[in-house]
Backbone bond lengths (Angstrom), bond angles and torsions (degrees), N, CA, C in turn:
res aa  C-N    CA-C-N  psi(-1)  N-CA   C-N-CA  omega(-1)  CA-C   N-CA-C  phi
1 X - - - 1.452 - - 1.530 108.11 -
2 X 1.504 117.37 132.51 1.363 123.31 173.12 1.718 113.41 -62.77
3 X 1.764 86.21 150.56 1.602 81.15 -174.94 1.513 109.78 -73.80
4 X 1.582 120.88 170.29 1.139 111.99 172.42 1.771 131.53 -70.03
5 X 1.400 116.81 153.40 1.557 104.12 -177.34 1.716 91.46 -69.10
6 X 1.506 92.27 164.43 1.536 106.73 -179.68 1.297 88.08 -83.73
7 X 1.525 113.52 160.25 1.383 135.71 149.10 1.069 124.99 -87.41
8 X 1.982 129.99 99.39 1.025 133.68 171.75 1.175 134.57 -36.05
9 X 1.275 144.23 116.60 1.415 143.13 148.09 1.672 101.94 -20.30
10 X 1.762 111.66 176.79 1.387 108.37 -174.32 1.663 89.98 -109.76
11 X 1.203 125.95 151.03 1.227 131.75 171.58 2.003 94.56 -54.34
12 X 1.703 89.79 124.95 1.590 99.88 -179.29 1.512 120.55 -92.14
13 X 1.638 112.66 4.82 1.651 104.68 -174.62 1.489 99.14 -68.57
14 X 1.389 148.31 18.68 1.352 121.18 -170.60 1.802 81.70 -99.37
15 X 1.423 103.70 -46.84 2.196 103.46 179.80 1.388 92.75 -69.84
16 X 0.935 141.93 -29.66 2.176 117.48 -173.64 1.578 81.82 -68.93
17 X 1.266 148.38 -86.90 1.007 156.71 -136.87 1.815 121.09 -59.43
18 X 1.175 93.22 -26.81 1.771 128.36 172.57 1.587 108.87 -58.19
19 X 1.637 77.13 -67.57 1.959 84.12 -178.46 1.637 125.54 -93.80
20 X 1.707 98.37 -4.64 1.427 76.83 153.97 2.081 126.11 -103.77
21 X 1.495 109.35 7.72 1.074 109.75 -166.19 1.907 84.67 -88.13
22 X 1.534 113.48 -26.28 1.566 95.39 156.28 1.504 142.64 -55.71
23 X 1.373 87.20 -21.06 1.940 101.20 -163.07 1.668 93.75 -98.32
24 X 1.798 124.03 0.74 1.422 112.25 -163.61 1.625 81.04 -108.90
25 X 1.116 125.19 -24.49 1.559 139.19 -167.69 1.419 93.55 -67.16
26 X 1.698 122.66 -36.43 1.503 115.64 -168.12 1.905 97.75 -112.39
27 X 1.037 124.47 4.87 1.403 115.43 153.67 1.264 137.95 -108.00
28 X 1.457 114.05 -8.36 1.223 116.23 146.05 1.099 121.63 17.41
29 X 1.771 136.78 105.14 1.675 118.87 137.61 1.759 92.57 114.03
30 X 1.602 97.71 -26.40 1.983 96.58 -173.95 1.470 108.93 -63.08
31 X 1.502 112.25 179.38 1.581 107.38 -165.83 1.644 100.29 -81.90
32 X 0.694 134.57 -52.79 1.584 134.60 -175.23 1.379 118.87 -64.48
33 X 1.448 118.30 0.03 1.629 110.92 -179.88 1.223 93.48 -81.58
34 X 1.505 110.64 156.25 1.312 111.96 156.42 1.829 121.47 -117.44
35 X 1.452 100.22 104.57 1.647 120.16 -169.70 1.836 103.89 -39.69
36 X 1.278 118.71 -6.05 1.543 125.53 -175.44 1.447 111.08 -90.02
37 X 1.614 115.25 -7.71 1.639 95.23 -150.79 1.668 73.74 -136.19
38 X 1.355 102.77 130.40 2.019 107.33 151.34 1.637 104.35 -94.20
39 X 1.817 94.82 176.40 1.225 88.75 169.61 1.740 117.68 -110.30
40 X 1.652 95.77 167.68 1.639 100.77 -142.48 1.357 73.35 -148.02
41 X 1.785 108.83 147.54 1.203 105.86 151.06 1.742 117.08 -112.75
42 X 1.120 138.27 143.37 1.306 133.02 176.82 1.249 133.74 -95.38
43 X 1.349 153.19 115.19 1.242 153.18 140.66 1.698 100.84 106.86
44 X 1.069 117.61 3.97 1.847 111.65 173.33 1.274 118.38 -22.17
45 X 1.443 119.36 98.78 1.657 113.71 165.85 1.369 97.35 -134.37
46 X 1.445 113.07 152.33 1.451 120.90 155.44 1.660 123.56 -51.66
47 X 1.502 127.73 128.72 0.934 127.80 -151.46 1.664 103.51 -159.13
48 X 1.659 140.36 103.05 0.891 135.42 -163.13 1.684 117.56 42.91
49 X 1.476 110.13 43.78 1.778 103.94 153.89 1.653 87.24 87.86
50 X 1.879 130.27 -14.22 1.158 115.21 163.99 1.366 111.46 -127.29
51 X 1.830 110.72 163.73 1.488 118.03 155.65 1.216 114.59 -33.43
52 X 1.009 128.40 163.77 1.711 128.11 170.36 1.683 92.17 -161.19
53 X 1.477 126.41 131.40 1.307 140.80 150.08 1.397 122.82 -165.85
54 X 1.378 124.55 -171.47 1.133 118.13 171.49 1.427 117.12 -119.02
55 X 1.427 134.22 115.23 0.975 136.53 159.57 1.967 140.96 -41.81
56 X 1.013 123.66 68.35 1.496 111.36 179.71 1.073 140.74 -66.36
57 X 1.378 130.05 117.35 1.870 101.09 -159.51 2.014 82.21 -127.31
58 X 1.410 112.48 175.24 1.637 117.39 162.80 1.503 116.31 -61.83
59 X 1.260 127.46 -19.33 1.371 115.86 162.45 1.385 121.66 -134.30
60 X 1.810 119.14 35.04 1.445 110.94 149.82 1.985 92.46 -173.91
61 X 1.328 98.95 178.92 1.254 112.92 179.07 1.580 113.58 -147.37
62 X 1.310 116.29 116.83 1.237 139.06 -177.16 1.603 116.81 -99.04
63 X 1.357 92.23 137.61 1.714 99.82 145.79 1.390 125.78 -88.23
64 X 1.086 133.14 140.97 1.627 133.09 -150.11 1.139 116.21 -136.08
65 X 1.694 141.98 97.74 1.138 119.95 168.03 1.443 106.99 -108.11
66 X 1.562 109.87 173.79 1.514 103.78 173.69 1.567 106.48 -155.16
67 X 1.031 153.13 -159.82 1.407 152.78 -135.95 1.826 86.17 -140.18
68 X 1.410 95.93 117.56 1.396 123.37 179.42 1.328 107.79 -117.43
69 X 1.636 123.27 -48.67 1.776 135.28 178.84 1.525 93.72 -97.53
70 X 1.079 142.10 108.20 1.708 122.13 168.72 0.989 106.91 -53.83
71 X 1.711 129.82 -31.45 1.298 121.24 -156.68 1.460 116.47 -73.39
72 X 1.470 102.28 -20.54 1.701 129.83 -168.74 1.552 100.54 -81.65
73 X 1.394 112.48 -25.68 1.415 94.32 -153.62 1.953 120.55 -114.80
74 X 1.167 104.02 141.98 1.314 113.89 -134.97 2.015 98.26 -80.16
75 X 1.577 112.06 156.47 1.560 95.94 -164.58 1.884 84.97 -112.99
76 X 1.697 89.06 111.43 1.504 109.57 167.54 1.272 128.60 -132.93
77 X 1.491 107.68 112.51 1.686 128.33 -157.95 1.338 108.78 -70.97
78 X 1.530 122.00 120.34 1.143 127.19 173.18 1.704 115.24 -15.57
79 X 1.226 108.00 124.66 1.220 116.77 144.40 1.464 83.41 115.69
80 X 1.229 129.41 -34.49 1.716 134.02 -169.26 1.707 92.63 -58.50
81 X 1.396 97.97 176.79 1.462 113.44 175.19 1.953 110.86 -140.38
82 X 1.353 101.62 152.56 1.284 107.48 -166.95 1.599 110.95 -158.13
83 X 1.403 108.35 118.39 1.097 96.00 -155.01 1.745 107.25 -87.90
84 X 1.419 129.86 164.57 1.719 99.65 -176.01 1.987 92.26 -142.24
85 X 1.202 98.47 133.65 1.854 104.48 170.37 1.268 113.67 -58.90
86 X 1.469 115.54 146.86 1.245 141.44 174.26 1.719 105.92 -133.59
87 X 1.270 104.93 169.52 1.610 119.63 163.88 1.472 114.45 -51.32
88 X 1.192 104.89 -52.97 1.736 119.38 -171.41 1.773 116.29 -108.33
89 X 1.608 106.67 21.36 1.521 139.18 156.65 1.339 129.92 95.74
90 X 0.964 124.63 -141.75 1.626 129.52 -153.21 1.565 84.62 -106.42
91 X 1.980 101.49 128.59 1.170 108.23 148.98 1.443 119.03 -151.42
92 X 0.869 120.27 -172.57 1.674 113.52 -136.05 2.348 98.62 -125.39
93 X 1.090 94.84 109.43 1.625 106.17 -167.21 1.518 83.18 -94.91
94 X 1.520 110.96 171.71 1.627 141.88 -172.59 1.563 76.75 -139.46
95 X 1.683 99.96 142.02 1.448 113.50 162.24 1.620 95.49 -86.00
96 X 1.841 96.15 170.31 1.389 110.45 -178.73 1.706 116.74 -165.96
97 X 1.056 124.45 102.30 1.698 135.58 -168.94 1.545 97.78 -81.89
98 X 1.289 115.07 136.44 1.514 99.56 155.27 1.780 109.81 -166.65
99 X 1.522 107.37 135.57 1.801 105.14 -172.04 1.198 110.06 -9.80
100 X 1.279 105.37 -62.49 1.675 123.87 -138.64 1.916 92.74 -80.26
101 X 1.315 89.47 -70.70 2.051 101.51 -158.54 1.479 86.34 -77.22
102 X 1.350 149.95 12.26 1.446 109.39 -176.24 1.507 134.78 61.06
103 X 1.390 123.86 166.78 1.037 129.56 170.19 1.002 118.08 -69.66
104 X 1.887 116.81 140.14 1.405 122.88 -152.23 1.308 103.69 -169.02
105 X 1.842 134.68 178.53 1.123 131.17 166.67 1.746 90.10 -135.26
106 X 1.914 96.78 158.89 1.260 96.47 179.15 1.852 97.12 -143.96
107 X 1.569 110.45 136.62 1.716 116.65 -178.07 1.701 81.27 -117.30
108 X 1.439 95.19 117.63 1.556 106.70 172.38 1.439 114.62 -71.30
109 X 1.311 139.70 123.87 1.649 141.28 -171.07 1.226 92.34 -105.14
110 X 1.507 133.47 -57.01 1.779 116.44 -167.68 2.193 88.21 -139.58
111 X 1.642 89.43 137.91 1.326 94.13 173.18 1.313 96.49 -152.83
112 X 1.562 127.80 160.99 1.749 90.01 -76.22 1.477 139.29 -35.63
113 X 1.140 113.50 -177.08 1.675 122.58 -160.92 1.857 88.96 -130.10
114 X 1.443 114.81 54.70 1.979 104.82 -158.86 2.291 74.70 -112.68
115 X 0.895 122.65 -5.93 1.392 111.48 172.64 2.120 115.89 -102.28
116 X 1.006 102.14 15.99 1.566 113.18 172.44 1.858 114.79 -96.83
117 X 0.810 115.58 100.06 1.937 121.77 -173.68 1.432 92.85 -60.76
118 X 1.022 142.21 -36.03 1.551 128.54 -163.96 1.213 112.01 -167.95
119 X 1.633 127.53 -177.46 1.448 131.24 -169.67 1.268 99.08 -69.53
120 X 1.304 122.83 -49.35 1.721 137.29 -148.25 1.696 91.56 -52.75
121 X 1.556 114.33 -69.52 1.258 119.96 168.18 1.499 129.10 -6.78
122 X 1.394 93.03 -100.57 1.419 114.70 150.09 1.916 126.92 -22.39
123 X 0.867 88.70 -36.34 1.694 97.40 -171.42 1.772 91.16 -91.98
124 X 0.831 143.67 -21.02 1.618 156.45 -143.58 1.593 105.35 -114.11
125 X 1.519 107.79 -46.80 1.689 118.48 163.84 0.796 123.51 -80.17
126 X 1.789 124.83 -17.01 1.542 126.31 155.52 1.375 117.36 -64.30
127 X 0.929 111.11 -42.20 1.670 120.94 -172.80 1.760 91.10 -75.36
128 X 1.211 139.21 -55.56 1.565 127.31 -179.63 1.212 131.18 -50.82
129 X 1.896 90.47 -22.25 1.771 93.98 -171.91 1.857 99.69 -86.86
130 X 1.621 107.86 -38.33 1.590 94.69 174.97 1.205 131.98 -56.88
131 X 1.341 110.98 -23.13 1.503 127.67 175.87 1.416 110.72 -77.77
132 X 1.479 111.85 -31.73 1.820 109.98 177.87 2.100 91.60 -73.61
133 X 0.798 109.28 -32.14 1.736 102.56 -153.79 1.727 101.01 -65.84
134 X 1.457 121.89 -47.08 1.438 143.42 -176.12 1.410 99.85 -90.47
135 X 1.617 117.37 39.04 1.241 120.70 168.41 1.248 114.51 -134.11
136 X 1.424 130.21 106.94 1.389 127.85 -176.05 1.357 109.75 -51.80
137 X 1.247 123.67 -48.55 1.399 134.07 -141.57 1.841 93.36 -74.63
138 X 1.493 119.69 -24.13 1.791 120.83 164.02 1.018 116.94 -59.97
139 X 1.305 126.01 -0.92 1.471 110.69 -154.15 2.013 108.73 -75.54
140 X 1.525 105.20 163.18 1.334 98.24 -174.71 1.846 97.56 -59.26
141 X 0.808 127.68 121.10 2.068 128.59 165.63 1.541 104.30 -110.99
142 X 1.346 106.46 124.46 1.639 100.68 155.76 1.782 105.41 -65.75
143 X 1.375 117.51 144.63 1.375 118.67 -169.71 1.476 96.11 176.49
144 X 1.020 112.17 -177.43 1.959 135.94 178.55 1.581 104.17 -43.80
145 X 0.931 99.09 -49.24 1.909 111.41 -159.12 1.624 100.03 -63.45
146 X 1.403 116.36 -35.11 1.241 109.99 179.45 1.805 135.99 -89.70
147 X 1.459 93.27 -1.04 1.286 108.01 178.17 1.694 101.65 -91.00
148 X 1.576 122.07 -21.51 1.718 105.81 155.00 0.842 109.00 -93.02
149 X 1.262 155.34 14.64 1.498 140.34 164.38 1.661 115.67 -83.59
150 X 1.737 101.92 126.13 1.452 107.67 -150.82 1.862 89.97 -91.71
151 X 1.074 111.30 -19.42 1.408 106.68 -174.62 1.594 118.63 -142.56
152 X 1.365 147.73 147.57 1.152 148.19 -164.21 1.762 93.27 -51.63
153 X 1.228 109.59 138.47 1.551 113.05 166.39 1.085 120.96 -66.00
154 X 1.299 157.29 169.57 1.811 149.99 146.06 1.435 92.56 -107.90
155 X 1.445 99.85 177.69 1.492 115.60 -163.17 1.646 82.34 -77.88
156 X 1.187 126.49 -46.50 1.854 122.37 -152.55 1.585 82.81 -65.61
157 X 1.345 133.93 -41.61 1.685 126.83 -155.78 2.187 96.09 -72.38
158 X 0.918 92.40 -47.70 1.732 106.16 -169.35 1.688 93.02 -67.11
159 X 1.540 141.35 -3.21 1.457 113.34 -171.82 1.546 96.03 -135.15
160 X 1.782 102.40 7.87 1.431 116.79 175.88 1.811 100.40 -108.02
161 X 1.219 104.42 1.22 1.988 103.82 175.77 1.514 96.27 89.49
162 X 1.404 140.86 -21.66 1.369 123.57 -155.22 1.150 119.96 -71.56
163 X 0.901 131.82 141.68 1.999 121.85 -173.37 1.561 91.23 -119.98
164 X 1.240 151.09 23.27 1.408 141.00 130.85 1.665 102.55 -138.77
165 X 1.483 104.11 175.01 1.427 104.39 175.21 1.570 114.42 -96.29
166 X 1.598 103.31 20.79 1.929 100.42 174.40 1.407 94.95 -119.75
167 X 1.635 136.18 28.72 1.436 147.15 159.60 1.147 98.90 -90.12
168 X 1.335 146.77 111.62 1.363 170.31 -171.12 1.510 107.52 -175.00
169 X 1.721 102.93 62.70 1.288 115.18 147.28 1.523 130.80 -106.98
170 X 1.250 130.75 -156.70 1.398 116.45 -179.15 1.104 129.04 -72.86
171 X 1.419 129.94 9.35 1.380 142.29 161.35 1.175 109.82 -61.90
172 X 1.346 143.65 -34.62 1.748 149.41 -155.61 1.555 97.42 -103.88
């Protein structure tokens, strides 16, 4: 007899989005929010036994997974780190508990978010980065590209085109 299908969790961006439009309600006005951006969640689908999306809030933007298979999903105590595979490779989540959203992991992509003009933006680099992650062809490769690169890339340099950090042309 086949095993049973798992029973999905409910897709959680409606609680990520809950508790942080609480936590944007109490930062208000601080120097690092950015008064341009609400929070939004992006592209939530089940994806290896977890949620997978990106979180946008006025002062950061996350990658987000959360427990879709319980059976799949791994028990990591706030604040710990864990790193989890993708197509385009290994990156490294922080656990995170919370009333509202539940248990979850988060890989920070932009913190602050004070260089995004508007949601559209923002909402547009969320959607590029899920599409870079479920893309083999990103993956870190030793290859050509890295023998001009004068300095380690960051995620903001790699989703801004820059292949060193002294490329600050009109692409950024």
């Amino acid at each position: 007899m086949p095993a049973p299908a798992p029973v999905l969790l409910p897709d959680p961006s409606p609680a990520l989005v809950a508790s942080a439009r609480a936590a944007a309600a109490r930062m208000a006005g601080l120097s690092f929010v950015n008064p341009a951006l609400a929070v939004e969640a992006v592209g939530f689908a089940p994806c290896d036994g977890r949620w997978l999306g990106v979180l946008v809030t006025p002062w950061s933007m996350n990658l987000v997974a959360a427990p879709a298979d319980p059976r799949a999903w791994p028990a990591v105590a706030p604040g710990a780190k864990l790193r989890l595979s993708f197509p385009a490779g290994e990156f490294e989540f922080v656990g995170a508990r919370d009333a509202t959203a539940g248990e979850h992991l988060a890989c920070s992509l932009f913190s602050p978010v004070l260089e995004f003009a508007d949601q559209a933006t923002a909402r547009a680099v969320a959607q590029h980065a899920l599409v870079a992650l479920l893309d083999p062809r990103t993956a870190d490769e030793p290859g050509p590209i890295e023998r001009r690169v004068a300095a380690p890339l960051s995620r903001r340099d790699l989703l801004r085109g820059r292949l060193s950090r002294g490329d600050d042309d009109a692409r950024g």
